[in-house]
ZAMARGU-4260 file (C-alpha; in steps of 0.2 Angstrom, whole numbers, plus 5000, padded with zeros to 4 digits):
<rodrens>
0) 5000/5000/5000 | 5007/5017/4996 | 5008/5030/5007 | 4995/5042/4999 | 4983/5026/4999
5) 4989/5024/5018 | 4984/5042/5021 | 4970/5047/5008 | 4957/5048/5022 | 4967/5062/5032
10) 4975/5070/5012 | 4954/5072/5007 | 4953/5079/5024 | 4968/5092/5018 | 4960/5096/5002
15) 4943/5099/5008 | 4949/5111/5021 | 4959/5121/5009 | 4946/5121/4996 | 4935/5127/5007
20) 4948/5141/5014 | 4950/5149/4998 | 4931/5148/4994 | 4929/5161/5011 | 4945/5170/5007
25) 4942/5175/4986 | 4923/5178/4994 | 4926/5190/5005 | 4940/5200/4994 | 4928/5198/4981
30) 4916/5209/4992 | 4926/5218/4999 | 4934/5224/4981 | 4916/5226/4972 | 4912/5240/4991
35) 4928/5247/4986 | 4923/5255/4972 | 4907/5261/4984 | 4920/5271/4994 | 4924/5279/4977
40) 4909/5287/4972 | 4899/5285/4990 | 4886/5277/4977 | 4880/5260/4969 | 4897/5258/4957
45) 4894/5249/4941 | 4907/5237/4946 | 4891/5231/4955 | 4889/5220/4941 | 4901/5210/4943
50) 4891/5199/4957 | 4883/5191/4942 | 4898/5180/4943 | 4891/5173/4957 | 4875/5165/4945
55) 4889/5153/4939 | 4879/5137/4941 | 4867/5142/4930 | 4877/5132/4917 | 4874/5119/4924
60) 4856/5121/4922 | 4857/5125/4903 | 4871/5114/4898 | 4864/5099/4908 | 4880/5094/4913
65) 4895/5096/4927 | 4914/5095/4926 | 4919/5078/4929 | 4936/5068/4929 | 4953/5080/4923
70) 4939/5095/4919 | 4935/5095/4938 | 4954/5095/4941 | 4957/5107/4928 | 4942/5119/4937
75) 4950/5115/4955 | 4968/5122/4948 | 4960/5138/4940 | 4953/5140/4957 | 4970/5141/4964
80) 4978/5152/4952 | 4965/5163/4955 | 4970/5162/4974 | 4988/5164/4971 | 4989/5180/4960
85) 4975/5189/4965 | 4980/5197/4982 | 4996/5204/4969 | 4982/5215/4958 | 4975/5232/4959
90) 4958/5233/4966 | 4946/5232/4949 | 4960/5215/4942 | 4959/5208/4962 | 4940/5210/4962
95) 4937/5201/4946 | 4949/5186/4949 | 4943/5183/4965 | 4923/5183/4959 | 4930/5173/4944
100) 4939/5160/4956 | 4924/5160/4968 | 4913/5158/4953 | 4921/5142/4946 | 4920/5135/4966
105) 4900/5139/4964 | 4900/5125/4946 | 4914/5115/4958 | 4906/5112/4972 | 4889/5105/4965
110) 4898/5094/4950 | 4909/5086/4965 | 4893/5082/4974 | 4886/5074/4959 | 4903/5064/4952
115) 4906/5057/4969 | 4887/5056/4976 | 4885/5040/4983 | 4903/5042/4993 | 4898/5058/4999
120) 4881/5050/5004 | 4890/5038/5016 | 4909/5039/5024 | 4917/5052/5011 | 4904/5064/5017
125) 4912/5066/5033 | 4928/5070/5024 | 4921/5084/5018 | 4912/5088/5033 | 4928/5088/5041
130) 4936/5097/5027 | 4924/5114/5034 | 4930/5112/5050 | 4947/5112/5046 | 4944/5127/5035
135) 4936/5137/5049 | 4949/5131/5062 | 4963/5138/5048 | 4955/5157/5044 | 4952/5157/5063
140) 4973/5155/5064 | 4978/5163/5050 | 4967/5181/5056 | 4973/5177/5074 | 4992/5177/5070
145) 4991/5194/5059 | 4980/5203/5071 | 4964/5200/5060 | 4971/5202/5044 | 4971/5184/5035
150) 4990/5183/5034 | 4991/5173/5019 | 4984/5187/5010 | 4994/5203/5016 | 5011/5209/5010
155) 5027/5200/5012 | 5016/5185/5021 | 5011/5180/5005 | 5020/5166/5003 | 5011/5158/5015
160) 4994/5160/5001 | 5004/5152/4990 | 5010/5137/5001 | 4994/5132/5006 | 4988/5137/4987
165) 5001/5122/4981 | 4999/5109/4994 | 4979/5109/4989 | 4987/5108/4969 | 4993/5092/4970
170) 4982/5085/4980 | 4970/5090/4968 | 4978/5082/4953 | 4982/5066/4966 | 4964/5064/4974
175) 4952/5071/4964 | 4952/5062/4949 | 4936/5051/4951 | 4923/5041/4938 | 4906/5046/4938
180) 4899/5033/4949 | 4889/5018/4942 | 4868/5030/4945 | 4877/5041/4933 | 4868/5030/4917
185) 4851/5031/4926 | 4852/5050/4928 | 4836/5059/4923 | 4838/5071/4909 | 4832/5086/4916
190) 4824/5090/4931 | 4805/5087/4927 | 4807/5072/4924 | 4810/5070/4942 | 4794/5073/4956
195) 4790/5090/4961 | 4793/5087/4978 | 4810/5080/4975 | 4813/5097/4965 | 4808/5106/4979
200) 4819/5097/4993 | 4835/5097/4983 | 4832/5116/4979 | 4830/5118/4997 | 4845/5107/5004
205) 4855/5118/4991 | 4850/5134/5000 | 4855/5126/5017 | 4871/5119/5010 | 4875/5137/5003
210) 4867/5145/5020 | 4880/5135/5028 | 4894/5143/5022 | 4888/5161/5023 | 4885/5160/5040
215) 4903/5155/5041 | 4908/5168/5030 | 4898/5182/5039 | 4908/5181/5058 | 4912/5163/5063
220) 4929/5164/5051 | 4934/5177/5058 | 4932/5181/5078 | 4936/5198/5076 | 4920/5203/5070
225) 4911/5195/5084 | 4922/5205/5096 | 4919/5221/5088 | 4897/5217/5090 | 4900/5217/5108
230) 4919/5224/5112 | 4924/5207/5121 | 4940/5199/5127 | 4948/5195/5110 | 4959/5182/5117
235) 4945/5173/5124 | 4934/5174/5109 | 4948/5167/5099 | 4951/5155/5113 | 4934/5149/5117
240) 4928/5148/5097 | 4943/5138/5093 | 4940/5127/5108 | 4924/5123/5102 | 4928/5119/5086
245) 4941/5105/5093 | 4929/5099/5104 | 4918/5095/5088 | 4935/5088/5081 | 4936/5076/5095
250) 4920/5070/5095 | 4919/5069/5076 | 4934/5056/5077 | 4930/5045/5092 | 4910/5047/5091
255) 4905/5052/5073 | 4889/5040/5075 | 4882/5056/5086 | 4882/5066/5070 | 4876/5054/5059
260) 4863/5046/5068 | 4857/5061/5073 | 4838/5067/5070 | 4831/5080/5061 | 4822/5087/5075
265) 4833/5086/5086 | 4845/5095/5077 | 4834/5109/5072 | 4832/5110/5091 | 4852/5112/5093
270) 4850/5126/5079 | 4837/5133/5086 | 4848/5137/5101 | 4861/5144/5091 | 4851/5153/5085
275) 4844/5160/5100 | 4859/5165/5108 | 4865/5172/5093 | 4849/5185/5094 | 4852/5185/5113
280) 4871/5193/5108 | 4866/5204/5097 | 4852/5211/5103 | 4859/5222/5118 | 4871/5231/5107
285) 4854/5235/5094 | 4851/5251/5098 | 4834/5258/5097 | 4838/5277/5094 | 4826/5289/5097
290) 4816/5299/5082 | 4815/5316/5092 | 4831/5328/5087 | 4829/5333/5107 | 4833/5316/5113
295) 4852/5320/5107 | 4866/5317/5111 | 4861/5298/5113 | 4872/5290/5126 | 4876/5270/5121
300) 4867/5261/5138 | 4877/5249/5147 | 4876/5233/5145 | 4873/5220/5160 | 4888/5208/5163
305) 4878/5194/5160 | 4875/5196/5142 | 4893/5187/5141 | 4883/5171/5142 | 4876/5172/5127
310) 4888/5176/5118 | 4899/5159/5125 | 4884/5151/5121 | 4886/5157/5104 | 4904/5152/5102
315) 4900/5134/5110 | 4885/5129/5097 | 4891/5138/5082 | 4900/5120/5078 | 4882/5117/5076
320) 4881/5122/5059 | 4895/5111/5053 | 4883/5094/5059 | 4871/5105/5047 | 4883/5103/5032
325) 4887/5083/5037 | 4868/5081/5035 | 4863/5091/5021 | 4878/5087/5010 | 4874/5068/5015
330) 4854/5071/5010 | 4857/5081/4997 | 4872/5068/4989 | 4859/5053/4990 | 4845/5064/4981
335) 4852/5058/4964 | 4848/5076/4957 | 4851/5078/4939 | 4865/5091/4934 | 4851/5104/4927
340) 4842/5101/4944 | 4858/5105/4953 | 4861/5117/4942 | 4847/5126/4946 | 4847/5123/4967
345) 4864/5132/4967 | 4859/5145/4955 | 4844/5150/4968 | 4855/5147/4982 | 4869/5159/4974
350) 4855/5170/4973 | 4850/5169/4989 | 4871/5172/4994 | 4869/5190/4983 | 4855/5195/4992
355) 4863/5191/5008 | 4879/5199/5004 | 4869/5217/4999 | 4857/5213/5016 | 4875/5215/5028
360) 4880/5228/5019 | 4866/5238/5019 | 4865/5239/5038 | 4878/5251/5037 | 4876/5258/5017
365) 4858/5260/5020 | 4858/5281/5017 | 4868/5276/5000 | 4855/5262/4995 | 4838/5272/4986
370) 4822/5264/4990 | 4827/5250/4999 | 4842/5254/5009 | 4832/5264/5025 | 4823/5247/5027
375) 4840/5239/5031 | 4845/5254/5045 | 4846/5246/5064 | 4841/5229/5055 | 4859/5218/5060
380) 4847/5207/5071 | 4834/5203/5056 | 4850/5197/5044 | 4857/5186/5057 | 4841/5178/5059
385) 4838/5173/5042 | 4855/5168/5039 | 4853/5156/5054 | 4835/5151/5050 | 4839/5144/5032
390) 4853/5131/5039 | 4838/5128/5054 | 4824/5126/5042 | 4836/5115/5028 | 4839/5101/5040
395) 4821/5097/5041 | 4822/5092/5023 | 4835/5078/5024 | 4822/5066/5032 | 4821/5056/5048
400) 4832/5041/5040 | 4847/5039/5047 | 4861/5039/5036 | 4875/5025/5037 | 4891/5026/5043
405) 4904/5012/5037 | 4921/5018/5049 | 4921/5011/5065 | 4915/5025/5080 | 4936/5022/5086
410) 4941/5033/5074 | 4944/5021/5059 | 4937/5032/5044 | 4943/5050/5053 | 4959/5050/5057
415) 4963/5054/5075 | 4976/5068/5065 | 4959/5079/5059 | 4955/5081/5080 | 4976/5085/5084
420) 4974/5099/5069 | 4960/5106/5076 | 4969/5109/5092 | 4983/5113/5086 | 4978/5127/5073
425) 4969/5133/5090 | 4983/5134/5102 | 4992/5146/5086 | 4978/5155/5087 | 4978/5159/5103
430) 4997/5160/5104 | 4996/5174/5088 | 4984/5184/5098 | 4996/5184/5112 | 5011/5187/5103
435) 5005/5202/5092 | 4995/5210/5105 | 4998/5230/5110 | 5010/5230/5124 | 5011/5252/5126
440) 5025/5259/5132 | 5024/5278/5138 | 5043/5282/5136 | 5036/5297/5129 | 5030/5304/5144
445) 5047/5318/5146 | 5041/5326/5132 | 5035/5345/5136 | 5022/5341/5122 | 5010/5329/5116
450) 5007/5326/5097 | 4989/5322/5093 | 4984/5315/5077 | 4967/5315/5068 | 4966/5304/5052
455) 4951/5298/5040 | 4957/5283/5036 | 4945/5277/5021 | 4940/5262/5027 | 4960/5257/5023
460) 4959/5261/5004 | 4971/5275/4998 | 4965/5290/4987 | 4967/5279/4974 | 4955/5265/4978
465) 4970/5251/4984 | 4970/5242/5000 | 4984/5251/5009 | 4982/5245/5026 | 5003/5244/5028
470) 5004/5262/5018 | 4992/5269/5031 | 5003/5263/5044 | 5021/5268/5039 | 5013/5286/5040
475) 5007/5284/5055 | 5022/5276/5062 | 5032/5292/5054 | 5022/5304/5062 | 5024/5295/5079
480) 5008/5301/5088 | 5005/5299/5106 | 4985/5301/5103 | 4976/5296/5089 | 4956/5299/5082
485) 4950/5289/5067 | 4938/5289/5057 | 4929/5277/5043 | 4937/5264/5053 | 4925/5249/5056
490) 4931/5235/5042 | 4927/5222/5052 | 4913/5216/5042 | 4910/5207/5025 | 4911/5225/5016
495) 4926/5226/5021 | 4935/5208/5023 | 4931/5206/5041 | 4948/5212/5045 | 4950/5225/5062
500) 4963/5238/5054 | 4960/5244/5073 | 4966/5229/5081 | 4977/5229/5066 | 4987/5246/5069
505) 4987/5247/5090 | 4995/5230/5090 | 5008/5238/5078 | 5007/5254/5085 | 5010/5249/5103
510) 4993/5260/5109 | 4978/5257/5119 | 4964/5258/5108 | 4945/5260/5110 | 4934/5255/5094
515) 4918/5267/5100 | 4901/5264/5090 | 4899/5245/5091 | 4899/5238/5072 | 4881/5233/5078
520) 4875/5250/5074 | 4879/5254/5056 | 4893/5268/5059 | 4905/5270/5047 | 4917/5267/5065
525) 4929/5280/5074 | 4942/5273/5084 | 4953/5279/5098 | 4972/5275/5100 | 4982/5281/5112
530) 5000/5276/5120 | 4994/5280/5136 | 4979/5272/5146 | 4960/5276/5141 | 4949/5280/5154
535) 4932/5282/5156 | 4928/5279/5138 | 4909/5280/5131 | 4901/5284/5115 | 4886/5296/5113
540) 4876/5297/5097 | 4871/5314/5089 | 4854/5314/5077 | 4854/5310/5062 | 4842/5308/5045
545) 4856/5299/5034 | 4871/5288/5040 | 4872/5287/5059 | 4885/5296/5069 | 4895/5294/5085
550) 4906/5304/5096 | 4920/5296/5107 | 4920/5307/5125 | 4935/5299/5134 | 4948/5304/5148
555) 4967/5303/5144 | 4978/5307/5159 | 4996/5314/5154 | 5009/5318/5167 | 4998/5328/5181
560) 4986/5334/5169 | 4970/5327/5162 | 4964/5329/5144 | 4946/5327/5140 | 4947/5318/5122
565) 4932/5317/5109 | 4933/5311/5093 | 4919/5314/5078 | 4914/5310/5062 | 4899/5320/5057
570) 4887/5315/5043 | 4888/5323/5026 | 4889/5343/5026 | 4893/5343/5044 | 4875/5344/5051
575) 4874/5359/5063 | 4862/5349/5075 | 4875/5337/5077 | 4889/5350/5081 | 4879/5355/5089
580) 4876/5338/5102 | 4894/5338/5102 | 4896/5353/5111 | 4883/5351/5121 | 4892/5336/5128
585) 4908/5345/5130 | 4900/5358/5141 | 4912/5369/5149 | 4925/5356/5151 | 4943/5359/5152
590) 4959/5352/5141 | 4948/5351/5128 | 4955/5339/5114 | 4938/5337/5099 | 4947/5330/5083
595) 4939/5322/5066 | 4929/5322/5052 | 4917/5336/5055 | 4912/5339/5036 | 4912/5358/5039
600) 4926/5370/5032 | 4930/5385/5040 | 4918/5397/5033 | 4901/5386/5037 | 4890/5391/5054
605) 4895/5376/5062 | 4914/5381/5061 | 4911/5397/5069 | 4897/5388/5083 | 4912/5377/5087
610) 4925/5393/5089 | 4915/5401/5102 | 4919/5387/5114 | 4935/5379/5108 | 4949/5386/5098
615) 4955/5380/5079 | 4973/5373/5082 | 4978/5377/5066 | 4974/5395/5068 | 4983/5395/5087
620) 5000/5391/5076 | 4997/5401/5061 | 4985/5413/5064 | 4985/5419/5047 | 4977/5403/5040
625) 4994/5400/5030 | 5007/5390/5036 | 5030/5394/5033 | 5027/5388/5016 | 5014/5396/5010
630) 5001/5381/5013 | 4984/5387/5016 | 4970/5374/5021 | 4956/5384/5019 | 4945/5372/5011
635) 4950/5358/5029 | 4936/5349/5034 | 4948/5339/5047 | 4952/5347/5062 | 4960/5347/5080
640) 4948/5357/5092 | 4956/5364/5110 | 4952/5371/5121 | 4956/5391/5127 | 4971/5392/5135
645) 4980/5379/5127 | 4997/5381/5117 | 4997/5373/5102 | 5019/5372/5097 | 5018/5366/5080
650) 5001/5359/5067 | 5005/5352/5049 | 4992/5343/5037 | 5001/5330/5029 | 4992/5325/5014
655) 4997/5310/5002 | 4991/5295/4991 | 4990/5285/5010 | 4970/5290/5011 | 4958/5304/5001
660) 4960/5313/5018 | 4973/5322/5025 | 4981/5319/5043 | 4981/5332/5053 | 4993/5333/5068
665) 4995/5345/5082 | 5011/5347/5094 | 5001/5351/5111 | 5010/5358/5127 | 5007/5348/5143
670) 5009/5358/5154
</rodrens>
């Protein structure tokens, strides 16, 4: 026996997992490049039109036919190379390769169902069951150890792509070679010639197969965007997700007759759990704002301690949708669907992916979105609970047979290997968080002065459209702030590629950091950093009829002397009755330090509102308006607020390609 026979079981486990990983990853940069384009032209791009990749099983369903024997090889490779190079391209070439390398998994996924149903209906099924797991248990790790940037897929790291990209290529061209199994003969035609009903169940096991892997897709691949709904431990999130997930591992190795004998019903119940405390999570952080202008500024409520239980409730079922795949995929693999019937499950179910995609991303895009979009505003519960239904509801369909299982339950047909993988990819993940955590250190604190920094960042994109999350921070490592506002700052979510350029920067940085507006509550996100400790941090809101905004009020102690720090990013045109909460909020405090995005320029009301409270830093260095070399800001619509009395030594607006803002930066005596 050769070693690959030897090994297959744990080498299909491998391949699964991989081909799974890139399906998440060239997904979510797919996204993330089509929003991209959003950020552009603060409207619907007519890049938008590229999602119709996503209808790629629809050839299935006119060509009645799938990829079988070296064309499903030859599809697998395509999907790699689309892997490997894309991450290398501009925005509009790394969009397209990634929806094209996605679009060929969509035809790939439902052709390997149907070349190798009857093993995937009995013990290879849990091979690719397993396969998700160890996909999720992979982006979990590779996020974890680049501070929530996937780090096969960011600058010098990505090698690492590529690696992976490799070891999935040649097991492809080893394992996947398969023969259409012996049903293939008897195979209806088309799918009328099969009954209605059966139509119906395999459309809707489709949808739940698909549902599947959006919920993953959503948060579960990526920890950090659960964090940032609730501002947990990120350690323990990490910790407590992958702990799950090798749980799951080890009972999927030593007792996989518990998955595969399970019921129906009784499953739902276990979703319907999940689901629950999914809601439960969610739900506190859901703000209801209020409709009346004079209820601002809007203070975010506490939040009980005991809403943690929830959420570990969430992380210690989510492993819940994985049993959902095993019993779909099994259900759906002995349905003996034709290729147009598949063709035209996974062409509904892609549809139902797209509409998905634009419902998340409308809970925060929702003023950019005609007609539709206000119906999304403070709706993140209601696309959580259909995203958790459809995987519910799905399992009902695979009936109340139980499925056979040929290995034995000691860990014959899963390889004990899957479970030591699982733990291992875990404890990196956890050991990654540890290792590139902030650790500040407050040398600084001899200066006379303080150097204050307030930076649109774009959502990480620089002026020209390009993912410049490492640009962004070489200039901010060059202007070596102490205290740090930002604005447009909440990528972590599926707009954005889940990553937390927070997280991201204050663990380079070395700062404290405070995200503000949970990602809950559809804010474009401002952040606060800081190389010495946050205190007393809170968000208000201020009113608004468009996109919502926040405020970040917190307390920065310096030396002997406390500075009262906000940070802002009003909505479009400044709104004068959000300025207006803003200073309502700063009262008559002292060492007043308001910096952001106001969208006002020097010569609008609100400007001149703010001026007869707090002083324009730029004017208390160059009270002229004009600067040593001749640079005059006037059209600024970023700026560093003080307060009365204190000397501002030096203020520069550094403008570059990093962002279509300038940062703005004041040099602030201490004393």
């Amino acid at each position: 026996m050769s070693w690959v026979q030897k090994h297959k079981n744990l080498l299909e486990i491998i391949l699964s997992s991989l081909m799974f990983l890139v399906f998440f990853q060239l997904l979510t940069d797919f996204t993330a490049g089509i929003y991209a384009f959003a950020l552009l032209g603060t409207g619907i791009p007519v890049e938008i039109a590229a999602f119709l990749l996503l209808f790629s099983p629809a050839i299935l369903l006119v060509g009645g036919k799938v990829l079988k024997g070296k064309s499903l090889v030859v599809a697998g490779e395509l999907v790699l190379i689309c892997r490997v190079i894309e991450p290398m391209l501009g925005t509009r070439s790394r969009m397209l390769v990634a929806g094209l390398g996605a679009a060929i998994l969509l035809v790939f996924f439902p052709s390997l169902i149907w070349n190798k149903r009857t093993r995937l209906a009995g013990q290879s099924g849990l091979f690719l069951t397993a396969g998700l797991a160890g996909s999720v248990g992979l982006s979990i790790m590779l996020r974890s150890l680049n501070s929530s940037v996937d780090l096969s897929l960011d600058g010098v790291n990505i090698w690492v792509g590529w690696l992976l990209a490799a070891i999935a290529a040649l097991l492809l061209a080893i394992l996947l070679p398969v023969k259409p199994t012996v049903e293939a003969s008897s195979e209806p035609a088309n799918p009328a010639e099969q009954p209605a009903g059966s139509r119906g169940r395999v459309v809707g096991l489709c949808l739940g197969l698909v549902g599947v892997l959006l919920a993953f897709y959503y948060a579960f691949t990526s920890p950090a965007v659960i964090a940032r709904w609730v501002e947990g431990n990120y350690l323990w999130i990490i910790l407590i997700a992958g702990g799950s997930l090798s749980l799951f591992g080890i009972l999927f190795v030593w007792r996989p007759a518990r998955f595969t004998g399970i019921s129906p019903l009784v499953l739902l119940a276990y979703n319907l759990l999940f689901l629950i405390s999914l809601l439960l999570t969610i739900s506190p952080h859901q703000l209801s704002f209020p409709v009346n202008p004079s209820d601002y500024p809007f203070f975010e409520p506490s939040v009980s301690p005991i809403t943690i239980l929830p959420l570990v409730l969430t992380l210690l079922l989510y492993p819940v949708l994985i049993v959902d795949f095993l019993k779909i995929g099994r259900a759906l693999a002995a349905a003996n669907a034709s290729p147009r019937l598949l063709g035209a499950g996974f062409t509904l179910a892609s549809l139902y992916l797209l509409l998905m995609i634009f419902a998340h991303v409308f809970t925060t895009a929702y003023d950019y979105i005609p007609v539709i979009g206000p119906f999304f505003r403070d709706q993140f519960w209601l696309v959580y609970l259909v995203a958790g239904l459809v995987p519910a509801l799905a399992v009902l369909l695979t009936g109340g047979k139980k499925l056979s299982y040929n290995g034995s339950e000691k860990g014959q047909a899963i390889p004990p290997a899957f479970a030591w993988g699982l733990f291992l990819v875990t404890a990196l993940a956890g050991l990654g968080v540890v290792l590139t955590m902030a650790r500040p250190d407050t040398q600084s604190q001899g200066r006379e002065t303080i150097r204050v920094m307030t930076y649109n960042i774009r959502q990480g994109y620089s002026d020209a459209g390009l993912k410049n999350y490492d640009g962004q921070l070489d200039l901010i490592s060059q202007i070596a702030p102490d205290i740090i506002g930002l604005q447009e700052s909440d990528t972590n979510r599926i707009a954005n590629g889940n990553s937390d350029i927070v997280r991201y920067f204050a663990d380079r940085l070395g700062m404290y950091s405070y995200f503000g507006p949970k990602t809950i509550t559809g804010t474009f996100g401002i952040a606060l950093l800081s190389i010495y400790p946050i205190q007393n941090a809170r968000t208000f809101y201020m009113y608004s009829e468009g996109e919502q905004t926040a405020t970040i009020e917190a307390q920065i102690v310096v030396g002997n002397k406390t500075f009262n720090v906000y940070v802002t990013h009003l909505g479009n045109g400044g709104p004068i009755v959000q300025q207006e909460a803003v200073l309502e909020v700063v009262g008559d405090k002292g060492n007043v330090i308001a910096m952001g995005d106001f969208n006002f320029r020097p010569d609008s009301d609100q400007y001149r509102l703010t001026t007869e409270r707090l002083q324009d830093a730029w004017l208390l260095k160059w009270p002229t308006g004009v600067d040593d070399e001749g640079y005059n800001p006037d059209q600024r619509i970023d700026h560093i607020f003080v307060s009365p009395g204190m000397v501002v030594r030096d203020m520069q607006y550094w403008t570059g390609p990093e962002s279509d803002h300038p940062a703005a930066i004041a040099e602030i005596l201490r004393q």
